[in-house]
N, C-alpha and C positions, 0 to 999 in steps of 0.2 A: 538909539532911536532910528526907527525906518524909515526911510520917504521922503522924511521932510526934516528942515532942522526949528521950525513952528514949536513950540508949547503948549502943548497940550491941558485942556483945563479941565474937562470932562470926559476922563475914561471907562470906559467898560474892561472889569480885569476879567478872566480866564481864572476861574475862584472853587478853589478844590476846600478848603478847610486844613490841607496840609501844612507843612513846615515852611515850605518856598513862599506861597500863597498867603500866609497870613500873614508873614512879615513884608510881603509888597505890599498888601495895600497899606499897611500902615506908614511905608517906607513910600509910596505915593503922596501920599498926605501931607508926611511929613518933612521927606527933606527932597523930593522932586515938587513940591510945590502944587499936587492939583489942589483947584476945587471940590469936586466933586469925584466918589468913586463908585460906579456902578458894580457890584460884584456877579458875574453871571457862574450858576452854575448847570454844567448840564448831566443829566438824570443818564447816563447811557450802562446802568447795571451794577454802580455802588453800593447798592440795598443800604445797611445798616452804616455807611459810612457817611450816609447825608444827616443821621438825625444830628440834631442842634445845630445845622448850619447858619440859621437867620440868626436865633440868637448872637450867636458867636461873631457873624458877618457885622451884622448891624455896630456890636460892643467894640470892633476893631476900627470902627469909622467907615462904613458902605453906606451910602444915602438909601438904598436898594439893595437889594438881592432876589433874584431871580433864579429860579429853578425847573428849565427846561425838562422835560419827558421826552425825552431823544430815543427809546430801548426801541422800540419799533422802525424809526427810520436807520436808524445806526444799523439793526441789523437786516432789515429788508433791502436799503439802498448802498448799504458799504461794504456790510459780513458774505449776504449772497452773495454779491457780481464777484469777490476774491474767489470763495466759496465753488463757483461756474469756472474761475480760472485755474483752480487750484494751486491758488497764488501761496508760494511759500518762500522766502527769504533765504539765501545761503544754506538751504539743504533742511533747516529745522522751524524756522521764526513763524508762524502762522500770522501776525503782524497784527496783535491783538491789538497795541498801542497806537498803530501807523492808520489803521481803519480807523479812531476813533477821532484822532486829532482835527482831519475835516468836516464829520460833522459837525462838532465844534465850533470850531473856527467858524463854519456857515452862519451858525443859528448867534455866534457872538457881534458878527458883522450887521444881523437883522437886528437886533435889541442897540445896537448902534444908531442906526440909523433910525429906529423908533424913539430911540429916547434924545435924539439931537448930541450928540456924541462925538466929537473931534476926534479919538484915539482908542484906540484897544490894547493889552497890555496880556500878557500872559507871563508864567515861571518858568519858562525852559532856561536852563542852560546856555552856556556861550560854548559848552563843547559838545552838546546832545544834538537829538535827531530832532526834536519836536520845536525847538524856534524853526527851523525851516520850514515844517509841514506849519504850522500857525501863518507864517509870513507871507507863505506862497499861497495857501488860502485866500487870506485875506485882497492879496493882491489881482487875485483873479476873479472877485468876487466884489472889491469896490477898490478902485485907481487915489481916490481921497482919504481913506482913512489913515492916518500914522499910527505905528506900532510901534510900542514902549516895550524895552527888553530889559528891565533892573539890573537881570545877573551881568549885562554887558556895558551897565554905567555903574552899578554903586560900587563903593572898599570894602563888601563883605566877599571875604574869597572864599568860604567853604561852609558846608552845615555846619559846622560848629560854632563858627563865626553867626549864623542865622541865629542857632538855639541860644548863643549868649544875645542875640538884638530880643527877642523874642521876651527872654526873662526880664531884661530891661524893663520892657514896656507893659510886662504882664500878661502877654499872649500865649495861650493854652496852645501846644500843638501836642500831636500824637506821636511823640517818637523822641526818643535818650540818647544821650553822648552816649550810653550802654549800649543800644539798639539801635543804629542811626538807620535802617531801610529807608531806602526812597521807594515807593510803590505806586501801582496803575493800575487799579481795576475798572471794569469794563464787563458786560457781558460775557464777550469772548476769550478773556483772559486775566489774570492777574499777575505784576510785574513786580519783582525784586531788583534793584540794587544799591550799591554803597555796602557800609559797615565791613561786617569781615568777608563781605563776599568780594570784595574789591582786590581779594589775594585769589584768581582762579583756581589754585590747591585747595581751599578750603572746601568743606564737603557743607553745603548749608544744613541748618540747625530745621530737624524736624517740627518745632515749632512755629517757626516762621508760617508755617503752609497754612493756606485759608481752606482752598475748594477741594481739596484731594486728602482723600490718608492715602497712607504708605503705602505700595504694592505686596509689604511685606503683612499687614495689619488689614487688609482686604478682604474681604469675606471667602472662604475655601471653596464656596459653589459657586461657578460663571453665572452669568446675567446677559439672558439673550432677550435681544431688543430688532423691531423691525422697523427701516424708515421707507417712506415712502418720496419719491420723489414726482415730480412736474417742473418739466425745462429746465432739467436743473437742479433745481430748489426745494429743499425738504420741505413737506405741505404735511405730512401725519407721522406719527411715531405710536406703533402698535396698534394702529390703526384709529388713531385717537388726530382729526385736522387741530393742527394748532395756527396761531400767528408764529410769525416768521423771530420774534424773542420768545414765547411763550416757550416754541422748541428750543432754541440754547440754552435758555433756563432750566428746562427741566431734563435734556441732554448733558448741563451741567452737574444736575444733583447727582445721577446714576455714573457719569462717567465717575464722576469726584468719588463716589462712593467704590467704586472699584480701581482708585488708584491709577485711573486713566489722565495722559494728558500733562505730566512734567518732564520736564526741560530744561538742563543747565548748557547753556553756550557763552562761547565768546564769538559776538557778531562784531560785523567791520562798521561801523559807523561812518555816516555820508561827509562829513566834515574832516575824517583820513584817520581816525585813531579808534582801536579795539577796546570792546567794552564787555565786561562780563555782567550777564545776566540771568538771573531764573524765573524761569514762567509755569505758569498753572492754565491749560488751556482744553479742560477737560471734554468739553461739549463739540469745541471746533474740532479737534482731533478725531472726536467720532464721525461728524460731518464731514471734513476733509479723505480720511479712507471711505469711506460708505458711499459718496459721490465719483470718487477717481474709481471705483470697484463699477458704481453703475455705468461708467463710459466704458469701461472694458469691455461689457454687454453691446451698448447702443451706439458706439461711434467704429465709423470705418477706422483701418491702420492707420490710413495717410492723415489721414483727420487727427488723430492721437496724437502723432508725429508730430504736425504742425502746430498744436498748441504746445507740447512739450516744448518745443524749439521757441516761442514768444512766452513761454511762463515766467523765465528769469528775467526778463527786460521787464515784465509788468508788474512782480515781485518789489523789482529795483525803483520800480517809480510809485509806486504807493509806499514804501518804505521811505523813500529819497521826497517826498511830499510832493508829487507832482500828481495827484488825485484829480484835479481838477485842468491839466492840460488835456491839448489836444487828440497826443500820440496816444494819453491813454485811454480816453474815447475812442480813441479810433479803433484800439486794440480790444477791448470792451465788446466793439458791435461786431468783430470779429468771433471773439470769444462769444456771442450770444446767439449768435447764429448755429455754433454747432451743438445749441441745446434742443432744439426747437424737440429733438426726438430722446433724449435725457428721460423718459421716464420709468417707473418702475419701482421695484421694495428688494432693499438688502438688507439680508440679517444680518446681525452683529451678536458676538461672543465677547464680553467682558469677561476678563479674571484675571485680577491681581497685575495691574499696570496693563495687560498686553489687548488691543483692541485688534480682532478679527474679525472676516466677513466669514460666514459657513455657509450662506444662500444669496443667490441674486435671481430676480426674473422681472421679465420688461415684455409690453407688447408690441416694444419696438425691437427686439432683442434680434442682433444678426448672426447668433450663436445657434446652431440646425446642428440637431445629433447627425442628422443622416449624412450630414457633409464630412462630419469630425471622428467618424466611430470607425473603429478598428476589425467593428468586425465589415460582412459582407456588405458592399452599396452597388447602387448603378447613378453613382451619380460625378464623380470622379474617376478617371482610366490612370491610374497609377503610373503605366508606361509612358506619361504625357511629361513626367516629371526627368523624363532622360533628356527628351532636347529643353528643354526650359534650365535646366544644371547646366548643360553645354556652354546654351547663350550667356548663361551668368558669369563662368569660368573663361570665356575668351580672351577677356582684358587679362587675367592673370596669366594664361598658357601665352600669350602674346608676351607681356614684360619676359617671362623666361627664357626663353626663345632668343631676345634680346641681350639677354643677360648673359647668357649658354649655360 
């Protein structure tokens, strides 16, 4: 328990229909003693993995179930502004999971407080990323709510341990001692891990895979796609304005369909220990190179520069669940400032896994042939570059000198 050491009588749980999830509320009810269990789910790009969740909510003992439509703010208010940062984790993680957790967390702390709610309660782990991102949420968003962590008080110590409470009690979940995957979908991404991926040798099972076929099983002819941007932020895709999920979604089906956008890593986890995981992030991977391609265009060097050098620290803090601190605001209106001139359409080339850009053009664009062409100009004196080399090499001709 977070906060407080109070008892909690009416919580609102963080309620997927998963394996973790269905045995807390039940494990709320029944041997932490609520009253009352509000089950919230929120809508942020599960499609087919919501059907029968009332039924099933309600059958397990939720007084409630609630099912937020989050796919708009999740990706207008959490996917852009990474998306503007070209926020990516230890070199791969696009942090399909890490955006999701605080909206979340937000919209669970509002049905809190609406429905007179002492406590909020979610499935993370005692060893994962996401009790922190839920926690710290919460806590920046209301000083009074206590948070209920199961995996950190009950004696079940492993999914198997769950899927044997589970049969117990007769609760349906989605996944076998055979197939034990823990999964995350989201608009932006879908997450694998546990079962045999838990040996980083193992190559995962082509079946597993939701949003992508194979690279290998890909269609022979590329698939070229145009996005459009404004400040930033994708606004049309082949010339077609969408909303800001409308395009993930449908950036999802084409990337997924050529095999765009997986990922197997071992990331370092914020609580100190390594975890393997595989990801499906087909649509953000287009948007993350087709944005970083349009600032190539539209942003000065030093500008480039300076956001490169704050990408990792604001990577580090929406993964590490600090969404809702200050530094990362702060960092944010940094990062949004150098959009204002972000605009423009780059092509993309799909085929078979590999996502390239083949066109860009912007009319903020600070790319002029006449400056950069090889053949004849009058607009650069070539000879300008002998003392400017000089000035650059004195620090070096000075250490040797030094040195003899």
């Amino acid at each position: 328990m977070s906060g407080s050491g109070k008892k909690a009588k009416k919580i609102v749980l963080a309620y997927s229909g998963g394996l973790d999830t269905s045995i807390i509320l039940k494990w709320l009810l029944e041997d932490y003693g609520a009253d009352e269990v509000i089950a919230f789910t929120a809508d942020v790009g599960q499609k087919e993995e919501l059907d029968g969740l009332e039924e099933k909510a309600h059958n397990t003992g939720a007084s409630k179930l609630f099912i937020g439509d989050l796919k708009e703010e999740f990706v207008r208010d959490f996917v852009f502004p990474a998306i503007r940062a070209n926020a990516i984790y230890e070199g791969q993680y696009l942090l399909g999971t890490s955006l999701a957790r605080p909206v979340i967390a937000k919209r669970m702390v509002e049905i809190a407080r609406q429905e007179g709610a002492d406590a909020v309660a979610h499935g993370a782990t005692g060893k994962g990323n996401d009790q922190v991102r839920f926690e710290l949420t919460t806590m920046a968003l209301d000083k009074d709510l206590i948070t209920i962590a199961p995996w950190r008080q009950w004696n079940l110590t492993s999914r198997t341990d769950l899927i044997n409470y589970a049969e117990k009690h007769g609760i349906p979940i989605p996944v076998t001692k055979a197939k034990p995957y823990s999964t995350d979908r989201n608009l932006l991404h879908i997450s694998f891990e546990g079962g045999i991926l838990e040996d980083p040798w193992n190559e995962p099972e082509e079946d597993m895979f939701v949003l992508s076929v194979s690279p290998e099983k890909a269609p022979d002819k590329p698939t070229y796609i145009e996005i459009e941007f404004e400040k930033g932020d994708a606004v049309a895709v082949d010339g077609k304005r969408m909303t800001p999920a409308e395009i993930l979604d449908h950036l999802n089906a084409v990337g997924g369909a050529n095999g765009i956008g997986r990922i197997d890593l071992v990331e370092s986890r914020y609580v100190g220990m390594k975890c393997r995981g595989v990801y499906e992030t087909p649509g953000g991977t287009i948007l993350h190179i087709a944005h970083r391609n349009m600032e190539t265009l539209t942003l000065d060097r030093e500008v480039i520069n300076l956001k490169d050098s704050v990408m990792p620290k604001y990577a580090a803090l929406v993964y590490n669940g600090f969404w809702y601190s200050p530094e990362r605001r702060a960092l944010q209106a940094m990062i949004d400032e150098t959009q204002e001139c972000v605009d423009g359409v780059v092509r993309m080339k799909l085929y078979k896994g590999n996502c390239s850009v083949v066109g860009r053009k912007s009319q903020h664009s600070l790319y002029h042939d006449a400056f950069a062409t090889f053949e004849t100009d009058s607009v650069y004196d070539q000879s300008d570059a002998t003392g400017f080399i000089h000035c650059l090499g004195l620090r070096l001709r000075i250490e040797r000198l030094l040195r003899g």
